[in-house]
LOVEX-593060 format. One record per residue (C-alpha): residue number from 0; chain; x, y, z. Coordinates in pm, 1 decimal, always signed. Layout:
REC | NUM | A | X | Y | Z
...
END
This chain:
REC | 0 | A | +1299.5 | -879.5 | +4098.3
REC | 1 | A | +1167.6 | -636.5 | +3865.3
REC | 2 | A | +1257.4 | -713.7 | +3514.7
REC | 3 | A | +1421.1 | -436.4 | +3299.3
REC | 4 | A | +1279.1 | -277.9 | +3042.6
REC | 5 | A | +1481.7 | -284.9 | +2677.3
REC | 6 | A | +1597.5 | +69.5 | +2526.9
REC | 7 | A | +1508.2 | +41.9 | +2195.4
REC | 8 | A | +1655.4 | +240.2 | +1928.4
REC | 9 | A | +1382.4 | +348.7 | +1643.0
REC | 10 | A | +1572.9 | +531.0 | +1347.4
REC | 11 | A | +1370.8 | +638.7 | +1103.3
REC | 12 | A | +1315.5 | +932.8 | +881.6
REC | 13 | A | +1011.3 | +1118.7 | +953.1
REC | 14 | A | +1022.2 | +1418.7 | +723.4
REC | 15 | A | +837.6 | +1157.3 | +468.5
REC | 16 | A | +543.6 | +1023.9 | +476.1
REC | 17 | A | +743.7 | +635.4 | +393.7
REC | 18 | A | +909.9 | +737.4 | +740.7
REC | 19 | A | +602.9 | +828.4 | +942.0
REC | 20 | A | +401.9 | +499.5 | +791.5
REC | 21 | A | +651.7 | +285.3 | +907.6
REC | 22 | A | +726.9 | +451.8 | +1254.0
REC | 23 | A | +302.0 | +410.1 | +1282.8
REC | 24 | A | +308.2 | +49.9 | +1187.7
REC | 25 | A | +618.8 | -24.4 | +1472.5
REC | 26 | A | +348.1 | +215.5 | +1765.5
REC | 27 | A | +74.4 | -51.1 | +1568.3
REC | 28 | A | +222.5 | -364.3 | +1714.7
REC | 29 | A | +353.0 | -178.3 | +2056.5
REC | 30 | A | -15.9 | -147.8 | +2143.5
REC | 31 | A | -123.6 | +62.1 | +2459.9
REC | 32 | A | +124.4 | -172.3 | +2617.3
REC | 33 | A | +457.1 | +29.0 | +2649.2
REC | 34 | A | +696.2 | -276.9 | +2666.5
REC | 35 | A | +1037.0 | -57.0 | +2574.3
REC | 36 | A | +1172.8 | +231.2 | +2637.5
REC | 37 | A | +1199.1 | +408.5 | +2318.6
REC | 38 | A | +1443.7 | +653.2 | +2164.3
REC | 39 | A | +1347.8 | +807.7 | +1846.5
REC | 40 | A | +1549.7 | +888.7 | +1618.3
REC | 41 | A | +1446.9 | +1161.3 | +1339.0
REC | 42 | A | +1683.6 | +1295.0 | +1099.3
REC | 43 | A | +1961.3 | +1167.5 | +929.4
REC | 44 | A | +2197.6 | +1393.1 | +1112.1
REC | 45 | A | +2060.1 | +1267.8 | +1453.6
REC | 46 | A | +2127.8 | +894.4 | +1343.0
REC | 47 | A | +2487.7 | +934.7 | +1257.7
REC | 48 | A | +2576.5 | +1141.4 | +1526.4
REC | 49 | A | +2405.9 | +850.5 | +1772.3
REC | 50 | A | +2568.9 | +550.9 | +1589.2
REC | 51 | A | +2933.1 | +743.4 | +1618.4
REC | 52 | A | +2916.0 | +758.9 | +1985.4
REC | 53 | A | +3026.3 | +468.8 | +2149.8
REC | 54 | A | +2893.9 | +555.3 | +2521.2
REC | 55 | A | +2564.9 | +571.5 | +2413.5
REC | 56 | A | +2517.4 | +223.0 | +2264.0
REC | 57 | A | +2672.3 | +81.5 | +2493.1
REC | 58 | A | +2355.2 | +54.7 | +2686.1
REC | 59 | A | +2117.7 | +10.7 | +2401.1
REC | 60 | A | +1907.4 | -325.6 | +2411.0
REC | 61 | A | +1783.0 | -346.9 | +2040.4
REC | 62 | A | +1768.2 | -99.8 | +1734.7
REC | 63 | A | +1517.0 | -69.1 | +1421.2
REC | 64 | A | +1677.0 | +114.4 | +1133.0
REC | 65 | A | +1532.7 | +279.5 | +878.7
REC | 66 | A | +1797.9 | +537.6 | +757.0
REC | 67 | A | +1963.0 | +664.8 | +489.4
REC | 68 | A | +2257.4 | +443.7 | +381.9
REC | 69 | A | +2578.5 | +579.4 | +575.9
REC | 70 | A | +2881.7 | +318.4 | +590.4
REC | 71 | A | +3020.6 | +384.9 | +910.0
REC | 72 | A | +2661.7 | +333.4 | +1045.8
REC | 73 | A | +2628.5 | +12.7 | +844.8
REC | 74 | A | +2959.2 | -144.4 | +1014.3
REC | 75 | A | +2830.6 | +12.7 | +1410.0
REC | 76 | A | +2509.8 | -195.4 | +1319.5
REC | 77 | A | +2738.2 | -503.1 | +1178.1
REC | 78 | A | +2922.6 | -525.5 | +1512.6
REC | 79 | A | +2621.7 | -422.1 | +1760.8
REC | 80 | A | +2579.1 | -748.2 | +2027.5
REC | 81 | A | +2220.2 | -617.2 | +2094.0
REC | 82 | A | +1961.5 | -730.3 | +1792.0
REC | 83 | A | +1907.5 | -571.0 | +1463.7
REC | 84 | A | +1623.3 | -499.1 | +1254.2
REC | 85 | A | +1714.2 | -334.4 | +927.9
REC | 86 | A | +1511.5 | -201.5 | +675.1
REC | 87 | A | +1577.9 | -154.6 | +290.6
REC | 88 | A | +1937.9 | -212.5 | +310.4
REC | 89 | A | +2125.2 | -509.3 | +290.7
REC | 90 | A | +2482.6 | -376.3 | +280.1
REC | 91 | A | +2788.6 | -628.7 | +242.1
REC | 92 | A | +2913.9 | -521.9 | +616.1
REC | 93 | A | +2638.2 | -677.9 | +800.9
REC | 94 | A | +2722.6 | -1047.4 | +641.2
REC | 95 | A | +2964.2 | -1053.3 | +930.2
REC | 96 | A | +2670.0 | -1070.8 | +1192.4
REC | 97 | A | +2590.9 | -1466.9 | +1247.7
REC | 98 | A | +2278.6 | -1401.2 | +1470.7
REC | 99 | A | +2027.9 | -1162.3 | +1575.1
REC | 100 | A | +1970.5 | -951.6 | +1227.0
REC | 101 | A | +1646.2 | -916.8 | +1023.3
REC | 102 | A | +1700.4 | -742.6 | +706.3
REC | 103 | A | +1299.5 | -630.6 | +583.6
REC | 104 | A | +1302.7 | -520.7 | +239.8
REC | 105 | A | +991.9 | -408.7 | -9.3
REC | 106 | A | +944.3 | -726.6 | -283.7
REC | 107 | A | +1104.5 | -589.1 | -606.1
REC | 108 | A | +869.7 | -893.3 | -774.9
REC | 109 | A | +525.9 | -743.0 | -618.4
REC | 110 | A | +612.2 | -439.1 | -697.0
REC | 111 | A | +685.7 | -472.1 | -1061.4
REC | 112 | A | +362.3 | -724.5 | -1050.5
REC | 113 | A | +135.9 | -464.8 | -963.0
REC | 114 | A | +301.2 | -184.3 | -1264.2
REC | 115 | A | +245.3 | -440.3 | -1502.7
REC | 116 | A | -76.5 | -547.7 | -1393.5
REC | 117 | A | -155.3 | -140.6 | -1389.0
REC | 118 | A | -61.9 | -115.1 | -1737.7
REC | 119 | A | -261.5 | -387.9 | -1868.1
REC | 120 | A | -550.5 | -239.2 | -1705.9
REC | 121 | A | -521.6 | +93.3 | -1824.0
REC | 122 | A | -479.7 | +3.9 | -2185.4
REC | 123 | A | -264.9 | -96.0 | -2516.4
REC | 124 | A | +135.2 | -28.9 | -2539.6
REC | 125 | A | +356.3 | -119.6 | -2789.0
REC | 126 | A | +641.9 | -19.4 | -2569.1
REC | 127 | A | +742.2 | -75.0 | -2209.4
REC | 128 | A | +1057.3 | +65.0 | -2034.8
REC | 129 | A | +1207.1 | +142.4 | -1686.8
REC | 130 | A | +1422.8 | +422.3 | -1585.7
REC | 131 | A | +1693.4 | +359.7 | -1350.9
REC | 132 | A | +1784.2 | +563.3 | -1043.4
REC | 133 | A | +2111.1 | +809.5 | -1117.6
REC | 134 | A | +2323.0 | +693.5 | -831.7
REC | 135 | A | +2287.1 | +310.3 | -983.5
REC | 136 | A | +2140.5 | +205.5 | -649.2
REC | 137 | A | +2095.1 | -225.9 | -626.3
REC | 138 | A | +1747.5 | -197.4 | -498.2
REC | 139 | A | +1693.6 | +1.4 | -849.4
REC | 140 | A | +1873.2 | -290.4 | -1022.9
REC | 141 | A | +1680.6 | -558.8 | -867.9
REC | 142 | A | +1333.8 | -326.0 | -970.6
REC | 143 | A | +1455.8 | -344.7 | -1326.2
REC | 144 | A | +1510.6 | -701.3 | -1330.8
REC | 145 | A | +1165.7 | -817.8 | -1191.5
REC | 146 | A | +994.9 | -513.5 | -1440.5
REC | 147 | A | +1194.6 | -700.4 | -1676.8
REC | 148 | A | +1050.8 | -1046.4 | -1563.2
REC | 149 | A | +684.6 | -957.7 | -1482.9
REC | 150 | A | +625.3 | -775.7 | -1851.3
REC | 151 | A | +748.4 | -1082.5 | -2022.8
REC | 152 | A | +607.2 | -1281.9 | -1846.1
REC | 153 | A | +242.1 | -1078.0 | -1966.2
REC | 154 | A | +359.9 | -1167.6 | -2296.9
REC | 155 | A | +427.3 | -757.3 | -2361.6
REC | 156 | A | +811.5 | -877.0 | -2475.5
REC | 157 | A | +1115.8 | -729.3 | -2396.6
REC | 158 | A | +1145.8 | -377.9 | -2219.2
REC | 159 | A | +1369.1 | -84.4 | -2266.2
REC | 160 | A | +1605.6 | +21.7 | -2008.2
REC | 161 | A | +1780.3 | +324.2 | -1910.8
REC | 162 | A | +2014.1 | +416.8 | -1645.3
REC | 163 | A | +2326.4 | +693.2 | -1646.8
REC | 164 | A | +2531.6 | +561.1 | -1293.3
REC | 165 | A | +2701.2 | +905.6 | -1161.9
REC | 166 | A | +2526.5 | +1157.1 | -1371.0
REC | 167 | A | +2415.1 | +1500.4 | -1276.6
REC | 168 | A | +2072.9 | +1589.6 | -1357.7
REC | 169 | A | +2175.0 | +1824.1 | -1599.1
REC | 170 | A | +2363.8 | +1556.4 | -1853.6
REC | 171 | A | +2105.5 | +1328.7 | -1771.0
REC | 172 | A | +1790.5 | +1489.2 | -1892.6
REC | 173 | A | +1891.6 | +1553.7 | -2245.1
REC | 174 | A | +2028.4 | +1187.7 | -2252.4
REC | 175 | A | +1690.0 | +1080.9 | -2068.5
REC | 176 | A | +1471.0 | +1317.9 | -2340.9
REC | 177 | A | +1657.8 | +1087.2 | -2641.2
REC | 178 | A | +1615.6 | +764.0 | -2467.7
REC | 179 | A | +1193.4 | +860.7 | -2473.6
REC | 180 | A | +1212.8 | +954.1 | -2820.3
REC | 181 | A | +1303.6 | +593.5 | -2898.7
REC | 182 | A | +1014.8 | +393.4 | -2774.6
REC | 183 | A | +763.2 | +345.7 | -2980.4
REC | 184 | A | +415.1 | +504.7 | -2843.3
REC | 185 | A | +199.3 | +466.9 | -2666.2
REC | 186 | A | +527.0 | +328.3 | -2396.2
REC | 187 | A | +436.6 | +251.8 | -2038.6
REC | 188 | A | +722.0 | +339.8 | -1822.7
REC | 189 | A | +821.3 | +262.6 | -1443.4
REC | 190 | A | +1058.9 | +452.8 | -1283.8
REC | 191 | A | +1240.8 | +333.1 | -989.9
REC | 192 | A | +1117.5 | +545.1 | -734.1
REC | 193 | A | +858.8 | +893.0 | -720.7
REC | 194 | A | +1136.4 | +1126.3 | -726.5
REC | 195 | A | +1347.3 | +933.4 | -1083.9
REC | 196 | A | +940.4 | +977.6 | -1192.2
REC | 197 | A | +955.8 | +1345.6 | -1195.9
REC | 198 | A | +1232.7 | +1329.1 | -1395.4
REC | 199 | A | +1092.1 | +1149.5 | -1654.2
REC | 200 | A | +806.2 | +1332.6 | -1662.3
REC | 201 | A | +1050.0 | +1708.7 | -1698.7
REC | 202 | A | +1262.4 | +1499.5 | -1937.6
REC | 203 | A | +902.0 | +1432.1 | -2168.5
REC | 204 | A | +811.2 | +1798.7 | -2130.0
REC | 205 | A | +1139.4 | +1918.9 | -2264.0
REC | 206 | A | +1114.4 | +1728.0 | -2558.3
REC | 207 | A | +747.9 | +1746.3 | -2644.9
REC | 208 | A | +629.7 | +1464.4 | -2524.4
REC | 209 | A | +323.7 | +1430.7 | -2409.1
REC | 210 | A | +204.6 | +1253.2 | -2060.8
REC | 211 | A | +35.3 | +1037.5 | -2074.8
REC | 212 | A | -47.7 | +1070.0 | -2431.8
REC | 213 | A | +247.7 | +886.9 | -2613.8
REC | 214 | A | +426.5 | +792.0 | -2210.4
REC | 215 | A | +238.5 | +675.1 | -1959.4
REC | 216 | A | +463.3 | +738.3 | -1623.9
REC | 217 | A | +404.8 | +509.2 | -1299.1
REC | 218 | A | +661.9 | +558.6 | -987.8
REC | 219 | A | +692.8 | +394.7 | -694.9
REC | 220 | A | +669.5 | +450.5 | -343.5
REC | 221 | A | +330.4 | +696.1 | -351.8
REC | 222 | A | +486.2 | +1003.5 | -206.1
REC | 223 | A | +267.9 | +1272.1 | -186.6
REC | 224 | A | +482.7 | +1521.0 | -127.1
REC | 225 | A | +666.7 | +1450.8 | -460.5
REC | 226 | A | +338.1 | +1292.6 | -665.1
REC | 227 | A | +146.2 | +1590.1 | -617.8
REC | 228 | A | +424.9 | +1837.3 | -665.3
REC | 229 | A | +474.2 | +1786.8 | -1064.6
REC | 230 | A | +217.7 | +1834.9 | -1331.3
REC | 231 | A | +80.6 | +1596.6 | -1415.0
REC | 232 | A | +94.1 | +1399.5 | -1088.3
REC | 233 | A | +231.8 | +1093.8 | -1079.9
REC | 234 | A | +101.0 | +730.3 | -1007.9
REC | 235 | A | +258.6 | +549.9 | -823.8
REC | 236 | A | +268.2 | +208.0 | -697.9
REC | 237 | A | +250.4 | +197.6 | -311.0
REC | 238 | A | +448.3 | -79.7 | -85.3
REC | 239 | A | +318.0 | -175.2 | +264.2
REC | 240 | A | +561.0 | +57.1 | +505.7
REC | 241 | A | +287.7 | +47.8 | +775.9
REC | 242 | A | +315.8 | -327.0 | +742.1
REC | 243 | A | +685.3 | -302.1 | +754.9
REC | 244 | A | +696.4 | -81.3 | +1033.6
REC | 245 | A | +479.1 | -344.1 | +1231.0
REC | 246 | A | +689.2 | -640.4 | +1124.4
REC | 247 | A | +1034.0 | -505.2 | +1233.4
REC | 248 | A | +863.8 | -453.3 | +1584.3
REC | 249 | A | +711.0 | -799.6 | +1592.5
REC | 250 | A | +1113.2 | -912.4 | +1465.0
REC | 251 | A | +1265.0 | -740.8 | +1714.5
REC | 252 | A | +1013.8 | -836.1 | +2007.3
REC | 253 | A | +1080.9 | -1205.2 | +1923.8
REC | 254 | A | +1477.5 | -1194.4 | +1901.7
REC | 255 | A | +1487.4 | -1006.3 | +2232.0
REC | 256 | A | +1219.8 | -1308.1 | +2437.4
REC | 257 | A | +1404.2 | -1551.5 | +2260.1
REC | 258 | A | +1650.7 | -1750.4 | +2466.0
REC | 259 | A | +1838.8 | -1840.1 | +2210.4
REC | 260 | A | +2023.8 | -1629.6 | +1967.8
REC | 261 | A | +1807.8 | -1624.3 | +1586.9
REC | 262 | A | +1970.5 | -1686.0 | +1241.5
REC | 263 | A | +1977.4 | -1371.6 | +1000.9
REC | 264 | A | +1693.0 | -1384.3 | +809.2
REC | 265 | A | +1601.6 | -1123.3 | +467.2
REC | 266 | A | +1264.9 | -1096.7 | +433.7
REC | 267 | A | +1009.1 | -933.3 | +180.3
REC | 268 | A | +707.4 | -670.1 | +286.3
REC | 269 | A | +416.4 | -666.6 | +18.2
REC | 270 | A | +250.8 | -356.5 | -175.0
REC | 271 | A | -19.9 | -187.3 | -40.5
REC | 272 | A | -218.1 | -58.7 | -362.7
REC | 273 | A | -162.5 | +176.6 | -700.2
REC | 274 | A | -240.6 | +512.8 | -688.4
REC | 275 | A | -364.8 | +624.1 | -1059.6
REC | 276 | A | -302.5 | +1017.0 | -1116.6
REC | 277 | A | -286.5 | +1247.0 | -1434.4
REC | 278 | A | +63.1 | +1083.3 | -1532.9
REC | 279 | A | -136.6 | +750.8 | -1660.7
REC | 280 | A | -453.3 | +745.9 | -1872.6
REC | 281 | A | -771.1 | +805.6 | -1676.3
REC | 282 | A | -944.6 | +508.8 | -1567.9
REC | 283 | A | -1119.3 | +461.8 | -1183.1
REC | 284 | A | -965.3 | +201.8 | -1022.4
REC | 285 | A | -1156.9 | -70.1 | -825.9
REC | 286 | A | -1124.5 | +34.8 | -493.8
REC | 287 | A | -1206.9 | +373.9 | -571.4
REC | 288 | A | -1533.8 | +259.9 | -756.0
REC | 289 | A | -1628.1 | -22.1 | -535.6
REC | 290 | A | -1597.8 | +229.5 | -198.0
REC | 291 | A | -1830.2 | +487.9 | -315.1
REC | 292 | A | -2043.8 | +221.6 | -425.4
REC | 293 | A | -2082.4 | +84.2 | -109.4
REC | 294 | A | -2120.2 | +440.3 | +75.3
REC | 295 | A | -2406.5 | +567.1 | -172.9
REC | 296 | A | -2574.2 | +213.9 | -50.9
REC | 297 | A | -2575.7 | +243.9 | +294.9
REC | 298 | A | -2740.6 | +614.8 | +259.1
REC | 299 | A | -3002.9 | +499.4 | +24.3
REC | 300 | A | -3083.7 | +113.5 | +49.5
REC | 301 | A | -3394.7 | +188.3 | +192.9
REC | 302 | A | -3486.9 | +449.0 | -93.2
REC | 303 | A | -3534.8 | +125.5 | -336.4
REC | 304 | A | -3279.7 | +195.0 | -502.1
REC | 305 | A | -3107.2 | -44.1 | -764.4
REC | 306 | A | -2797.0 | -87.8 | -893.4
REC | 307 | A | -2804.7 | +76.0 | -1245.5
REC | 308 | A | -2909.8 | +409.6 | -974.4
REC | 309 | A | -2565.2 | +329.5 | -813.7
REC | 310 | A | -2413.8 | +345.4 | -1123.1
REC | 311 | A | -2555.3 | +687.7 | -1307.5
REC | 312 | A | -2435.4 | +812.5 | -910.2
REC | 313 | A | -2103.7 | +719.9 | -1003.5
REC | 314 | A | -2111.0 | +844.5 | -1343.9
REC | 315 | A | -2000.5 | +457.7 | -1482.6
REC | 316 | A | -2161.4 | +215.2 | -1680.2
REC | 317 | A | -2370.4 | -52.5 | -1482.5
REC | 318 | A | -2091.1 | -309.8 | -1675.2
REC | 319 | A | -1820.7 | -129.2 | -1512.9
REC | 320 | A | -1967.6 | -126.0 | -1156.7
REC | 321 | A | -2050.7 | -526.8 | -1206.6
REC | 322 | A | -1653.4 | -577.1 | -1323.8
REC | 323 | A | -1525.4 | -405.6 | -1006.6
REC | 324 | A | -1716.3 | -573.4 | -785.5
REC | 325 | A | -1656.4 | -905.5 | -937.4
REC | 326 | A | -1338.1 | -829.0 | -908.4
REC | 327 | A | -1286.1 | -740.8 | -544.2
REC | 328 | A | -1546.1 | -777.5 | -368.0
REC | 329 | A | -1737.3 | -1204.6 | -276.5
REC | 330 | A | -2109.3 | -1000.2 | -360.0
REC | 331 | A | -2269.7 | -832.2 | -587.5
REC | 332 | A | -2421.8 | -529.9 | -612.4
REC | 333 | A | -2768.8 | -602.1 | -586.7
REC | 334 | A | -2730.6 | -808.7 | -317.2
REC | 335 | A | -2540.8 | -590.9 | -88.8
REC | 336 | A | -2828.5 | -363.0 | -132.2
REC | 337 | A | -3053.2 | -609.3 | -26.6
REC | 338 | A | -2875.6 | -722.9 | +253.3
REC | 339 | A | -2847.0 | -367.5 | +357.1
REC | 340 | A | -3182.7 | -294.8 | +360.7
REC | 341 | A | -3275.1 | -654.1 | +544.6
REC | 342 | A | -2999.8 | -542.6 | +810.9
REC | 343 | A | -3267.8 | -209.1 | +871.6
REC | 344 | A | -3498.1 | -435.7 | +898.7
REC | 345 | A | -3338.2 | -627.0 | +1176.4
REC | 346 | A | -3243.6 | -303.6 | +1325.2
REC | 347 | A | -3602.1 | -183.6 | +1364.8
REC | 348 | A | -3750.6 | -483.4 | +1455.0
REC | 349 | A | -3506.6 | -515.9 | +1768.5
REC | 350 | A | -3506.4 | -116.7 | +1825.6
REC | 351 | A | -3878.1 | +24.4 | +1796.1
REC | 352 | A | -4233.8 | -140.5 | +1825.9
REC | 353 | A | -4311.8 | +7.8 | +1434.3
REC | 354 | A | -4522.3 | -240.5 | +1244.2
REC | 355 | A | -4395.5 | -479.2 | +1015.5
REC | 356 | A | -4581.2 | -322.1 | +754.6
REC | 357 | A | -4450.4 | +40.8 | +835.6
REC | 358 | A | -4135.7 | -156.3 | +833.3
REC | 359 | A | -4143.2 | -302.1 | +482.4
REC | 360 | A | -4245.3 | +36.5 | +377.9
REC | 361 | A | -3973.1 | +245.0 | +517.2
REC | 362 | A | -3693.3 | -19.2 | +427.8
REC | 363 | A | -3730.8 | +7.7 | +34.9
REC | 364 | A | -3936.3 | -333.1 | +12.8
REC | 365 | A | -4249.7 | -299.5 | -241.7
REC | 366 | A | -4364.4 | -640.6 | -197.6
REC | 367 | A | -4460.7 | -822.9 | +139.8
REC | 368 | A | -4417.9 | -1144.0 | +34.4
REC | 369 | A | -4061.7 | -1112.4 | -113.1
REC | 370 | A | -3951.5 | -948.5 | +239.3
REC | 371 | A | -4112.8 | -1237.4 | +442.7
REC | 372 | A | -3909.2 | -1528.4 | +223.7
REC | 373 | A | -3595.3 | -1309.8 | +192.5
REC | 374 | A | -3645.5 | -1277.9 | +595.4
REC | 375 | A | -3705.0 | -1624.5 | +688.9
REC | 376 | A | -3444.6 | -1759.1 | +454.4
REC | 377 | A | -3178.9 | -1518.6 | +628.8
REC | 378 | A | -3250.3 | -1577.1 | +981.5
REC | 379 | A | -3474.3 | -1904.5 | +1017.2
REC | 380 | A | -3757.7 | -1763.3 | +1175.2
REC | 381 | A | -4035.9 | -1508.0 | +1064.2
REC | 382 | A | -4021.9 | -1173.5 | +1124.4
REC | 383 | A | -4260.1 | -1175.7 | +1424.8
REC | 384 | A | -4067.9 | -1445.9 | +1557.8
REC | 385 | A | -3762.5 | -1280.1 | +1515.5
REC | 386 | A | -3906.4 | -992.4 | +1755.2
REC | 387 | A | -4054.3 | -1233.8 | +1996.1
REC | 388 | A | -3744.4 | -1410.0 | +2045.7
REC | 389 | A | -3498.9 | -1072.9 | +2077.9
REC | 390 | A | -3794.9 | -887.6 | +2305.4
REC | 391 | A | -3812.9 | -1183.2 | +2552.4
REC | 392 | A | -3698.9 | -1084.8 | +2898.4
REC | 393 | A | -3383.0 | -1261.4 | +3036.1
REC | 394 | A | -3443.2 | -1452.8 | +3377.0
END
């Protein structure tokens, strides 16, 4: 007998790029294998409308969620036989499920880890502060709480908080303008999401001032659409959706082969990176640094280049490039440029019949006897071995 493929349920917003990351990270762990039968679900609208109609769950198999918060969806999902994957939201209704339920949410500690880790890097405050979402949302609660943790735990002290539950953005921003006037500059401040960001950042304008002179702004989720909209544009730290797109498939796939029904579980999805823009003080961050690095060596290895060369290309000091490398990467400069360069040498050894001198020539090495000893040490043989061996024909 032919066993029946699940209808799976996939609502998620894809008019952001949060939405699209995590739809790409559930296709990620679906493979080229097309296990379920999916139905998509795009807008907001089209989720409501789906979860209100009783005829057509009836015959669902499994649902990912990734809406907007709706309570009569919340308690549909609560009462749904089928299993449950939900992300973000932990409302009070789905308590009442005893089995089958994954609630993924992004780690509030990571998150305020990585700001705080940001800050230090980018220089000195004598303030820090977070601004609270308008609509006094719990995941913006539990942001403030870890911000609140992580700084004083960096021995920065106690932070400044500000929140106005139920406000319109028009009472808020004069309120929000006053509340930036008090810190004491230069302040580092984390909103609780991009869009609360621009807000801070229209508040600051209104009253003079300056980002990220005496306010240095960092958001979070790294939405383009909204980073890049405001000047200046906003950094932002960025959480994992692709990741958490890929674990609520994985979730899902295991509570429907199980046999056995699973115990709820809530669990936490890391951060991917920070994104520095104009709203924080300039300063290149590692991965940035240590990328370009690496793609200037791979075109020019063999040009005998060194790493102070790498460095003027990048326009940093040679202390910087050593820093970012030490910090992120298990070599260092100058030897990834040598091993790049001893990789051509493999390469042309294996691939053309050139001499070895033409070879040591053309792949940056000045002196013979260096190449031989680096060579030998690397692969155990000389370099005329190494071709003997690689050229012999297979019986």
């Amino acid at each position: 007998m032919k066993k029946k493929i699940p209808e799976i349920v996939v609502a998620t917003i894809l008019s952001g790029p949060a939405g699209q990351q995590k739809f790409a990270g559930v296709f990620a762990y679906l493979g080229a294998v097309h296990r379920w039968n999916l139905h998509v679900l795009r807008t907001q609208d089209e989720i409501v409308a789906f979860f209100a109609d009783t005829a057509a769950l009836s015959s669902i198999d499994g649902v990912i969620y990734s809406g907007y918060y709706d309570k009569a969806t919340f308690k549909t999902l609560a009462a749904l036989k089928c299993p449950v994957v939900v992300m973000e939201y932990d409302d009070k209704s789905l308590a009442s499920r005893k089995s089958n339920l994954m609630v993924l949410r992004n780690d509030a500690d990571k998150i305020a880890k990585s700001a705080v880790q940001a800050f230090a890097g980018l220089g000195r405050y004598k303030s820090f502060a977070f601004v609270g979402t308008r609509d006094g949302h719990e995941w913006s609660e539990r942001r403030e709480a870890a911000f609140r943790r992580e700084v004083k735990a960096a021995g920065f002290g106690e932070i400044a908080a500000y929140s106005t539950p139920g406000a319109s953005a028009h009472r808020d921003r004069p309120l929000l303008a006053k509340f930036l006037k008090s810190l004491d500059y230069p302040a580092a401040i984390l909103a609780a999401n991009d869009v609360r960001a621009t807000e801070v950042i229209a508040a600051a304008n209104s009253a003079g001032i300056s980002v990220p002179g005496k306010v240095s702004v960092l958001g979070i989720d790294n939405d383009p659409y909204v980073c890049d909209s405001v000047s200046p544009g906003i950094s932002s730290v960025e959480p994992d959706f692709h990741e958490e797109g890929r674990m609520a498939a994985s979730l899902l796939d295991k509570m429907l082969r199980s046999r056995t029904p699973k115990s709820p579980q809530r669990l936490f999805f890391d951060v991917k990176r920070v994104v520095l823009r104009e709203s924080t003080p300039h300063l290149p961050p590692s991965e940035n640094i240590v990328t370009r690095a690496k793609e200037f060596i791979a075109r020019h290895a063999t040009e005998g280049i060194s790493p102070a060369d790498v460095a003027a290309h990048l326009g940093i000091s040679r202390t910087l490039l050593d820093l970012r490398f030490r910090e992120t990467q298990k070599t260092t400069v100058g030897r990834l440029i040598t091993d790049t360069k001893l990789a051509e040498v493999e390469r042309r050894l294996k691939q053309t019949s050139l001499s070895i001198g033409s070879i040591q020539d053309m792949c940056g090495f000045s002196n013979a006897n260096a190449l031989k000893n680096l060579f030998k040490s690397r692969y155990g043989v000389s370099m005329r071995a190494y071709r003997a061996q690689v050229r012999k024909p297979r019986s």
